[in-house]
C-alpha positions in Angstrom: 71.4 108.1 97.9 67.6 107.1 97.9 65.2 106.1 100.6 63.7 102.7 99.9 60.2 102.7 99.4 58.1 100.2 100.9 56.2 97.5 98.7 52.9 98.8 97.1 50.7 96.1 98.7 47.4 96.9 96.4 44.9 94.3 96.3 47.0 92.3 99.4 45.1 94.6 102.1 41.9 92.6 101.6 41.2 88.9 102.0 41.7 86.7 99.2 38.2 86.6 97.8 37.8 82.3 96.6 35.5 81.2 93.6 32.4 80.2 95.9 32.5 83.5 97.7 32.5 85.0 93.7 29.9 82.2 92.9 27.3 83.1 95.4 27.3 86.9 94.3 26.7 86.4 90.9 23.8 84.1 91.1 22.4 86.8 93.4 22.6 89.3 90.9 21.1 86.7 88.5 18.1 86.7 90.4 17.0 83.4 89.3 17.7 83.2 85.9 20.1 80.2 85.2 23.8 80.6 85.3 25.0 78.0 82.3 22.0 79.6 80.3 23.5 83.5 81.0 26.9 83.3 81.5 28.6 79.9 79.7 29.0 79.6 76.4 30.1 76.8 73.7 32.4 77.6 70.8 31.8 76.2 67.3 33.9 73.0 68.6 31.7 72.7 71.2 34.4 73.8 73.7 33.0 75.2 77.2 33.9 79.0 78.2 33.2 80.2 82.3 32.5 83.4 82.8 35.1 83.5 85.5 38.6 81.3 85.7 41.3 80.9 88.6 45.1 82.1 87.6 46.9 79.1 86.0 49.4 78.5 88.0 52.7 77.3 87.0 52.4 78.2 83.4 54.8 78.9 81.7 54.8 81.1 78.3 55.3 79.3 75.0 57.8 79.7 73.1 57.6 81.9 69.9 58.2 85.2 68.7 61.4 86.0 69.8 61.1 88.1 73.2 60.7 91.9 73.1 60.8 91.8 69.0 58.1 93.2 66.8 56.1 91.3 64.3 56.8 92.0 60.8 54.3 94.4 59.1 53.4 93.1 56.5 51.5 95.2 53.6 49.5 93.9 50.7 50.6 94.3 47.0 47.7 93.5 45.1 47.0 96.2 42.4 47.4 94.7 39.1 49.3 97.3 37.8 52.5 96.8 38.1 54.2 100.4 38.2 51.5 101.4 40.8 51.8 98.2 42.7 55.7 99.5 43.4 54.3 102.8 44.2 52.7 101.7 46.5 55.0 99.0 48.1 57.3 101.8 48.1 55.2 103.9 50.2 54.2 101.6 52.5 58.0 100.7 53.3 58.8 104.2 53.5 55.9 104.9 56.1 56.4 101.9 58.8 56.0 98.3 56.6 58.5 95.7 57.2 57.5 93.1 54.5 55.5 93.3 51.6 52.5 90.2 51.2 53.0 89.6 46.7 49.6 88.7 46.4 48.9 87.1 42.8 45.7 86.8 40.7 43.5 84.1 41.9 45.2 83.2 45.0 42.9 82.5 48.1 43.0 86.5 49.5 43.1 88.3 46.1 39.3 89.4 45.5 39.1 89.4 42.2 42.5 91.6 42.0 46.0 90.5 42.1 49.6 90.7 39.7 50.4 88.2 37.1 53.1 85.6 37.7 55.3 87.1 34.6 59.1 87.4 36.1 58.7 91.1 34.0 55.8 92.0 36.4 57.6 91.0 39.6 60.4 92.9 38.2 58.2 95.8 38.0 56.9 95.6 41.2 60.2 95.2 43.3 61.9 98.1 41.5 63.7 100.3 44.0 62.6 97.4 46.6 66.1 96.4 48.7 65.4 92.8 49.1 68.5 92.4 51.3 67.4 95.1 53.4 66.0 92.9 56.2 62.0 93.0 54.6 59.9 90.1 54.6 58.8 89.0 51.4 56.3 87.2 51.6 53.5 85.5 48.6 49.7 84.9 48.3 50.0 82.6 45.2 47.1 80.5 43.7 47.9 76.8 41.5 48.6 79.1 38.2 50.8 81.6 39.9 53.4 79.0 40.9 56.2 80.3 38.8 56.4 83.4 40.7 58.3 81.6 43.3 61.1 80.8 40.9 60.8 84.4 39.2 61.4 85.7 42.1 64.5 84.0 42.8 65.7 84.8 39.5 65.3 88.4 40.5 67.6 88.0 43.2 70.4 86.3 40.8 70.0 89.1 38.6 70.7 91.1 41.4 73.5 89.7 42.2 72.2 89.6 45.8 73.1 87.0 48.5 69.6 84.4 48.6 70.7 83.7 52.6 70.4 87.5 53.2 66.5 88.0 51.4 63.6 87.2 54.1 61.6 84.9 51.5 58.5 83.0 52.6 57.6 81.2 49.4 54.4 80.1 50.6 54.3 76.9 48.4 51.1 75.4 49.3 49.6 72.9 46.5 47.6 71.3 49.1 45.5 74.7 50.5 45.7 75.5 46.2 43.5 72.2 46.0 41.0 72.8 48.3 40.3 76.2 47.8 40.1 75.7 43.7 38.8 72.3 43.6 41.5 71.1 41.3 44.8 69.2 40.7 46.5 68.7 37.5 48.4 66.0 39.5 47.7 63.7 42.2 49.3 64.1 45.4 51.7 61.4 44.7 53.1 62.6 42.1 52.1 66.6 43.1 54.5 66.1 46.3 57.2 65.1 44.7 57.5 68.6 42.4 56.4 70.6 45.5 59.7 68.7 47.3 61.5 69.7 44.4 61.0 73.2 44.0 61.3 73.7 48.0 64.8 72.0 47.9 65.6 73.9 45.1 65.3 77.4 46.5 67.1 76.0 49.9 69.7 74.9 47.2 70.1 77.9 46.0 70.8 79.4 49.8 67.6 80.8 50.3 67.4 80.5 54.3 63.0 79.6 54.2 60.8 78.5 54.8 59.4 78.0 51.9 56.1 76.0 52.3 53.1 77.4 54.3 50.4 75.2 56.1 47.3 77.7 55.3 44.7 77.4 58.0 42.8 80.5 56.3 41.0 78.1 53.5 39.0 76.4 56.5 38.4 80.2 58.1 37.2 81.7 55.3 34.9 78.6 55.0 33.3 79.1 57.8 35.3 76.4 59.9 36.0 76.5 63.2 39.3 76.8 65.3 40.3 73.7 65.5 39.2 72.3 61.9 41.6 75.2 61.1 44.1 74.4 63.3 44.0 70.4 62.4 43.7 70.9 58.6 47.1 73.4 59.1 49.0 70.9 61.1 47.7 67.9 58.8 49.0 69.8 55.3 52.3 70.6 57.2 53.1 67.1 58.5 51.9 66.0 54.8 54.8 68.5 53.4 57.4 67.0 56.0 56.6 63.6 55.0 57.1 64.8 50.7 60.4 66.4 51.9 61.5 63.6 54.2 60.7 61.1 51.4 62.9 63.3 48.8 65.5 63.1 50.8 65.8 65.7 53.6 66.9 65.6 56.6 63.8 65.7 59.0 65.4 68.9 61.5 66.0 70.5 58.2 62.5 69.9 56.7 60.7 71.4 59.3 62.8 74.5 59.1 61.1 74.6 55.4 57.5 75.0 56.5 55.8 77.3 58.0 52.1 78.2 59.3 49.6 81.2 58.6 46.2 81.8 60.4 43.5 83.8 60.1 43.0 86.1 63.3 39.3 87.5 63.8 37.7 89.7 66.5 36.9 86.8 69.0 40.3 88.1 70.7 40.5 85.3 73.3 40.0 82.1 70.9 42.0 84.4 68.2 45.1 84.5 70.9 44.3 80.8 72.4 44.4 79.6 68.9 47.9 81.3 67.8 49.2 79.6 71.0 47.3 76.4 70.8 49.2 76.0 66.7 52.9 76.5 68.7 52.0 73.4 71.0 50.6 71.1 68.7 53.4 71.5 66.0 55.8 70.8 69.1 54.1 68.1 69.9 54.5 66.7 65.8 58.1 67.6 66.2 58.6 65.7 69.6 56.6 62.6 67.8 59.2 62.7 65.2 61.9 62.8 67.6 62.8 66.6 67.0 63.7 68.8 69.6 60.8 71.3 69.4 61.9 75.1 68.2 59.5 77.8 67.7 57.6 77.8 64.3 57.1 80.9 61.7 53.2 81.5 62.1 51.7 84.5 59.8 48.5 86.0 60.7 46.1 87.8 58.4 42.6 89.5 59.4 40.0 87.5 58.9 38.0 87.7 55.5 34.9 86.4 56.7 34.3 88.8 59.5 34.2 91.7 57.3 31.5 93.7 56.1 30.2 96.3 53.0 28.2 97.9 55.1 29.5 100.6 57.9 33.0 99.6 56.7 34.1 102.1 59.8 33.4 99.2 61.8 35.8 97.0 60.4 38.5 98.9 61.6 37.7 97.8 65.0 37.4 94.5 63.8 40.7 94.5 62.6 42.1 96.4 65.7 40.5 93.8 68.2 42.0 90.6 65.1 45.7 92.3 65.2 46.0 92.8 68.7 44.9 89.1 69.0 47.5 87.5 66.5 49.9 90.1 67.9 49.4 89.1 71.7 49.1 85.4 70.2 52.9 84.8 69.1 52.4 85.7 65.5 55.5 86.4 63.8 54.2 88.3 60.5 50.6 90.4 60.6 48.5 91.3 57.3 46.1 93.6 57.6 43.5 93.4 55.0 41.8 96.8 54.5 38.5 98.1 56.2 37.3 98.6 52.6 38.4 95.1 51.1 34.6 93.4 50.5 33.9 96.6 48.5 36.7 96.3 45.8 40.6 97.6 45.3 41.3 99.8 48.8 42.5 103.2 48.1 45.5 104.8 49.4 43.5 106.1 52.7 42.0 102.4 53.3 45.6 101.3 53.0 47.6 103.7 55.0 44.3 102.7 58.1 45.8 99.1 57.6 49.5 99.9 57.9 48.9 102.6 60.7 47.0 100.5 63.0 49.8 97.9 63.4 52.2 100.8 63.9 50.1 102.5 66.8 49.4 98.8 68.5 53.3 98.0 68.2 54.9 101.6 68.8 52.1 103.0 71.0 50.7 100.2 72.6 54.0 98.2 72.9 51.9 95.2 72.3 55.1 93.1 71.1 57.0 93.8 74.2 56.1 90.9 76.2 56.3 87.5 75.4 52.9 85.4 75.3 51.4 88.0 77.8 48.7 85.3 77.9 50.7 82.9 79.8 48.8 82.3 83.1 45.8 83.6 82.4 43.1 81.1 83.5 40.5 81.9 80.9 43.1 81.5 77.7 45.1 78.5 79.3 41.7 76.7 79.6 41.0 77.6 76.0 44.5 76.7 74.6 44.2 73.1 76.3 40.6 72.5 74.9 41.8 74.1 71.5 44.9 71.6 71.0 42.8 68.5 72.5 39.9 69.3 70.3 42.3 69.7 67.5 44.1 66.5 68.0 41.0 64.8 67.5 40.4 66.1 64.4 44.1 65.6 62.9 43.8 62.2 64.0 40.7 61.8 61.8 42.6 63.3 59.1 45.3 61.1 59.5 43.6 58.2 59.4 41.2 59.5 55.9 45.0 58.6 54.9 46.1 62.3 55.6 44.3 65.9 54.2 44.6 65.5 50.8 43.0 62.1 50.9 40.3 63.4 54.0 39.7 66.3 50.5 39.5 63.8 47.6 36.8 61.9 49.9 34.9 65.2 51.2 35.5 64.7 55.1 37.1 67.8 55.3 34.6 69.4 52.9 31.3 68.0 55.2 32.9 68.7 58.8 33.5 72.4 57.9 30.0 72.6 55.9 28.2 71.3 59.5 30.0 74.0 61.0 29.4 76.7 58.5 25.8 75.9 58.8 25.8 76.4 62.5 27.8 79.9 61.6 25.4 81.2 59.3 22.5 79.6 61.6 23.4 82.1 64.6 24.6 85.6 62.4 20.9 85.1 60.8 19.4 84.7 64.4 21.6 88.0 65.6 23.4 85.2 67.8 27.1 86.4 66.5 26.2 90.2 65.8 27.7 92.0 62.9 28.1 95.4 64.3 26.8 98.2 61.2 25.1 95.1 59.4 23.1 92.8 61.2 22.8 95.0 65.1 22.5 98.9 64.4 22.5 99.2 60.6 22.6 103.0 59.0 20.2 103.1 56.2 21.8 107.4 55.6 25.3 105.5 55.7 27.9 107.6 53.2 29.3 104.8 50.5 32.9 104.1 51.1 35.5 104.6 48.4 37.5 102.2 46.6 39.8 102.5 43.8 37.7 102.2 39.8 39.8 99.4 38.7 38.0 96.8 37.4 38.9 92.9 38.5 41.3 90.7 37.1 40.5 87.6 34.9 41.6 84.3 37.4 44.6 82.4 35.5 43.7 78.8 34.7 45.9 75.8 35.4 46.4 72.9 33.3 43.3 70.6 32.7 42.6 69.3 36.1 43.5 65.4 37.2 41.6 65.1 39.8 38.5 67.6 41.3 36.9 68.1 44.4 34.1 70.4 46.1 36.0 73.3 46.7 35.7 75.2 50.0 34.0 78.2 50.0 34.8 81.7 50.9 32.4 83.5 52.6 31.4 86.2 54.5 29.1 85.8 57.4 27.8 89.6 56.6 26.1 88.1 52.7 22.5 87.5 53.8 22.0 90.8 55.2 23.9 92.7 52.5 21.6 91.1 49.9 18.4 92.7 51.8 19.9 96.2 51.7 21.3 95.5 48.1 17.5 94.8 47.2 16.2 98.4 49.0 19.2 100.3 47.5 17.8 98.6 44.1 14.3 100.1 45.1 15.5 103.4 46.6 17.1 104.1 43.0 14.3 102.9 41.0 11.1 104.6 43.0 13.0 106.9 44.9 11.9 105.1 48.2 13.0 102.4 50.6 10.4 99.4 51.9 8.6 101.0 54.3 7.5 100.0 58.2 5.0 101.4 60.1 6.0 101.6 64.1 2.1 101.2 65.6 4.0 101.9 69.2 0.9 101.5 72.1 0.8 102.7 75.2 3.1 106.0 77.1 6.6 106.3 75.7 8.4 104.3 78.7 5.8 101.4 77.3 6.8 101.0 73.9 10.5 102.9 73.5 12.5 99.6 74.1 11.0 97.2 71.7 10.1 100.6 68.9 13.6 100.4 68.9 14.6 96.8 69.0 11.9 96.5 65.7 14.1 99.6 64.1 17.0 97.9 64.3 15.4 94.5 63.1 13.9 96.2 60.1 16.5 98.4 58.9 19.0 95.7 58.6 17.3 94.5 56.0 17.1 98.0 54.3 13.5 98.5 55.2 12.9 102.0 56.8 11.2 102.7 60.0 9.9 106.1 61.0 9.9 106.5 64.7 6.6 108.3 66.6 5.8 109.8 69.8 3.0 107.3 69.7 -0.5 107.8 69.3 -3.8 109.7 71.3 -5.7 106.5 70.4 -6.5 104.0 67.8 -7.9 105.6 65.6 -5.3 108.4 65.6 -2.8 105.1 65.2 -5.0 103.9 61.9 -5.1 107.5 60.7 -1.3 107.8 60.7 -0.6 104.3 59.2 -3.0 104.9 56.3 -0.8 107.9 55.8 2.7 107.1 56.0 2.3 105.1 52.8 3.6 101.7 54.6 2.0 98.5 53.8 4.0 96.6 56.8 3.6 97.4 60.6 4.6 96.2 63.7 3.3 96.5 67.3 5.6 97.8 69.8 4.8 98.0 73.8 5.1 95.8 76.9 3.8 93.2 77.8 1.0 94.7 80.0 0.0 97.2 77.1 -0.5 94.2 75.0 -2.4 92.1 77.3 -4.6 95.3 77.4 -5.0 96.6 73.4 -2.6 94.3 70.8 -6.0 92.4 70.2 -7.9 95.5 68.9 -4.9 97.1 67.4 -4.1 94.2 65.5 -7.6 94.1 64.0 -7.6 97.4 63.1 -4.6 97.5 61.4 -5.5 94.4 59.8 -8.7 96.2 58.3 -6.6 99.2 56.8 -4.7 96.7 54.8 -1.6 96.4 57.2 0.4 93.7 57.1 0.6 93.0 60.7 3.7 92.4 63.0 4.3 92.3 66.7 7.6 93.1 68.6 7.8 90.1 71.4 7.4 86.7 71.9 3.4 85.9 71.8 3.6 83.2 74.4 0.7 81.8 75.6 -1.5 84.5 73.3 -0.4 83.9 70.2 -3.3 82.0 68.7 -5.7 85.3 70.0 -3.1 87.8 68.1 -2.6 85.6 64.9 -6.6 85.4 64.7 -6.5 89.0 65.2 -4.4 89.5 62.3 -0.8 89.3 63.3 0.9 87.6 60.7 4.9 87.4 62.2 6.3 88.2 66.1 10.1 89.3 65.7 12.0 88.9 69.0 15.5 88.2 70.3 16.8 85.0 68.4 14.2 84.4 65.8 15.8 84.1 62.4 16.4 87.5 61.3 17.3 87.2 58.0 13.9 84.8 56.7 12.1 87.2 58.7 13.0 90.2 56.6 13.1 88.0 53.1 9.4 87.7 53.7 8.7 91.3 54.1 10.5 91.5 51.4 8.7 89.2 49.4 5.4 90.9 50.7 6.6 94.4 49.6 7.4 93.7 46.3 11.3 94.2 46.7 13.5 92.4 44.5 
């Protein structure tokens, strides 16, 4: 027998605290400065984010993931050797994977690497592989990699295994195919009518599905936002239903044929409102079609364009922060790509990173335990209705260019993501949307991660192409400032030094420490090195030291008092020792006195970083 306990009260000893009371302590703290300019921000689709949300009440979780279940771990086999692909699928299996991602040469993920679509390479690959054995087997394929699909279910004839009891996503996609390559051989009239085919024929053949994936990733990797992502998805998925409804089947069991993969980066809340936003607006498709809505197989792979060459470390947090997101999010499947992925082929430590996070965030953490932990939450409630609002907008536009393929063959798609892309590229260059090890705190003594000494993979052609299109990029937002420290490495091996800055810090350290660093930081992501100093007796003492560090470029670093007082003089004097003059700050009302005095560029918070450093570049010689 026990003794009750009585209810821990916890936060219900104090009064309920309401959003005014909240409200009226934060602008104190503010001190002035404007609340929507500090704390609100816009996403990429223009939606607005508060700083501080009421509980939703009275929501209610979406439907998804099946309760209490873990996502499939999915592993990448992408080494185009087939005997160490297996080796490696093998290992992966053995140590914690629960589906393998067959990721072929040329297809959207495959960076240059990849297997060949011969049924003797997939043969290869799955040796020892139990396909029955309850893995998901899941494909990256690209337009010329097709046949895999049908290899593949070959394979599992030849085995004289049951189709119904092999976990096969097919991942037929000829629309996602067309607008990442640019190119058709066929139409979409007469394209949909062999991608209905071949997805009837595997269900034919008792392959349970689905078979046909609705790939948001093309737009991601683009540079799109969430809900061109989300809207281009559900526009190629209702585009499938309506090929396999006009073939001939059965709407409940069309739907059961297609399924959904999204790219999940480190903005954790949008990643997780997105992931939920996809299960409500495909439930709203099936309701429109007079379907009673059941939960959709949505993949999830880390996002491509978020990653980095540089302090690759860091894009194991990335990842971390992207799987946790999907995971929290509903997704049914994860892929992880490796930390080391923008650098070439990961090696077996890059891989084992990949596998072993999703382990410790689903054995660990428990992350899958709960279903839609969101649920409630004011702040990703808000987002998931603005996300599936803003995204219905969009399909609707795409639905009436005549549907995605048509919105592709006339560009929409290609100009509404290249608008946004801009906008992307616009802020990572201004330090806006910081690259952690890249663009914000860069390590110019950085040790080069390793990747395996395989070379790349010639991309398989299709047949001559019927009709062509601007394809959508793939990008990383990380490229500008890789090309700058690509240039100094080119320098560093050639002269044996990097670009050089002189720090002409004025004034007592507590004067000039703050901005010293802030121009460090600036400078070195662009590979050009900055020597810090205790600052200087005087001028002359400052003069004396630039002439002798060998720098041709230097930048003023104090406060704004110190500036008032000696940037004038300072900058004239560096100007006459044949500095190149810049000045940490924004000039204000004195920047016609300090660019007569010499100063030729003022760096501060949210100038464009990136045509900054070019031009230094350009000064110094550095190509």
């Amino acid at each position: 027998m026990t003794d009750e306990l009585p209810p821990l009260s916890l936060a219900a000893e104090f009064p309920p605290t309401g959003q005014a009371e909240w409200r009226k302590l934060i602008e104190a703290a503010l001190n002035g400065a404007s609340f929507e300019k500090r704390l609100v921000s816009e996403t990429y689709d223009g939606l607005r984010v508060e700083p501080l949300y009421p509980r939703a009440a009275g929501a209610n979780p979406i439907a998804g993931r099946i309760p209490g279940t873990a996502w499939a771990l999915m592993q990448r086999v992408d080494h185009p050797d087939p005997a160490t692909a297996n080796a490696q699928a093998l290992q992966d299996l053995e140590n914690g994977a629960t589906g393998l991602t067959l990721v072929m040469a040329g297809s959207v993920s495959a960076n240059g690497y990849g297997l060949d679509a011969s049924a003797a390479t997939l043969e290869r690959v799955l040796k020892d592989v139990e396909l029955d054995a309850g893995i998901t087997i899941d494909f990256n394929l690209s337009p010329a990699t097709r046949a895999a699909v049908q290899h593949i279910a070959a394979l599992v004839k030849s085995r004289k295994i049951s189709p119904g009891s092999v976990d096969l996503r097919a991942s037929i996609n000829p629309i996602g195919g067309f607008a990442a390559s640019g190119s058709s051989p066929r139409p979409w009239t007469a394209l949909s009518k062999i991608f209905a085919r071949l997805v009837r024929e595997l269900a034919d053949q008792g392959f349970g599905g689905p078979f046909a994936v609705a790939d948001g990733r093309i737009i991601h990797n683009a540079g799109g936002s969430e809900a061109q992502e989300l809207a281009f998805a559900i526009a190629s998925a209702v585009d499938y239903l309506r090929a396999l409804s006009g073939s001939g089947v059965p709407l409940d069991a069309a739907r059961g044929m297609i399924y959904f993969r999204l790219s999940a980066d480190a903005d954790e809340f949008l990643t997780i409102a997105k992931f939920r936003a996809l299960r409500k607006l495909w439930a709203r498709v099936e309701d429109t079609c007079g379907l009673a809505p059941k939960p959709a197989y949505v993949a999830a792979e880390t996002a491509w364009r978020m990653m980095t060459k540089r302090d690759v470390a860091v894009n194991m947090l990335r990842m971390t922060v992207a799987v946790s997101a999907a995971g929290l999010g509903g997704a049914d499947s994860i892929t992880a790509l490796p930390h080391t992925a923008a650098l070439g082929l990961p090696d077996a430590f890059a891989r084992r990173i990949a596998r072993n996070t999703q382990l410790i965030l689903l054995e660990e953490s428990n992350l899958a335990k709960v279903a839609d932990p969101a649920a409630g939450s004011g702040a990703i409630e808000d987002l998931t209705g603005k996300l599936c609002t803003a995204t219905w907008t969009q399909f609707q536009e795409l639905e009436a260019a005549g549907g995605v393929w048509a919105a592709l063959t006339r560009g929409l798609v290609q100009k509404n993501v290249a608008a946004v892309r801009a906008e992307r590229q616009k802020s990572a260059a201004r330090r806006k949307d910081a690259l952690t090890g890249t663009s914000d705190y860069p390590d110019l003594q950085e040790k080069p991660a390793t990747v395996l000494d395989i070379a790349p993979v010639a991309t398989p052609k299709e047949n001559a192409a019927a009709v062509t299109i601007e394809p959508l990029p793939r990008i990383r937002m990380a490229e500008p400032f890789e090309a700058l420290r690509d240039a100094s490495d080119r320098m560093l091996a050639k002269t044996g030094a990097r670009p050089k800055l002189f720090l002409a810090n004025l004034g007592k350290l507590a004067d000039f420490t703050a901005r010293a660093m802030f121009a460090k930081n600036f400078y070195e992501a662009g590979g050009i090195e900055a020597a810090g100093n205790d600052g200087f007796k005087d001028q002359a003492a400052m003069v004396a030291a630039f002439k002798a560090s060998g720098a041709k470029l230097a930048c003023l670093c104090s406060s704004d008092a110190v500036y008032a007082k000696q940037a004038t003089e300072a900058a004239k004097a560096l100007a006459a020792a044949g500095a190149i003059v810049h000045l940490a700050g924004r000039p204000g009302e004195r920047e016609a006195e300090w660019q007569k005095a010499g100063v030729k560029t003022f760096i501060f918070m949210g100038c464009d970083v990136v045509s900054t450093l070019q031009a230094s570049h350009d000064i110094l010689g550095v190509t």
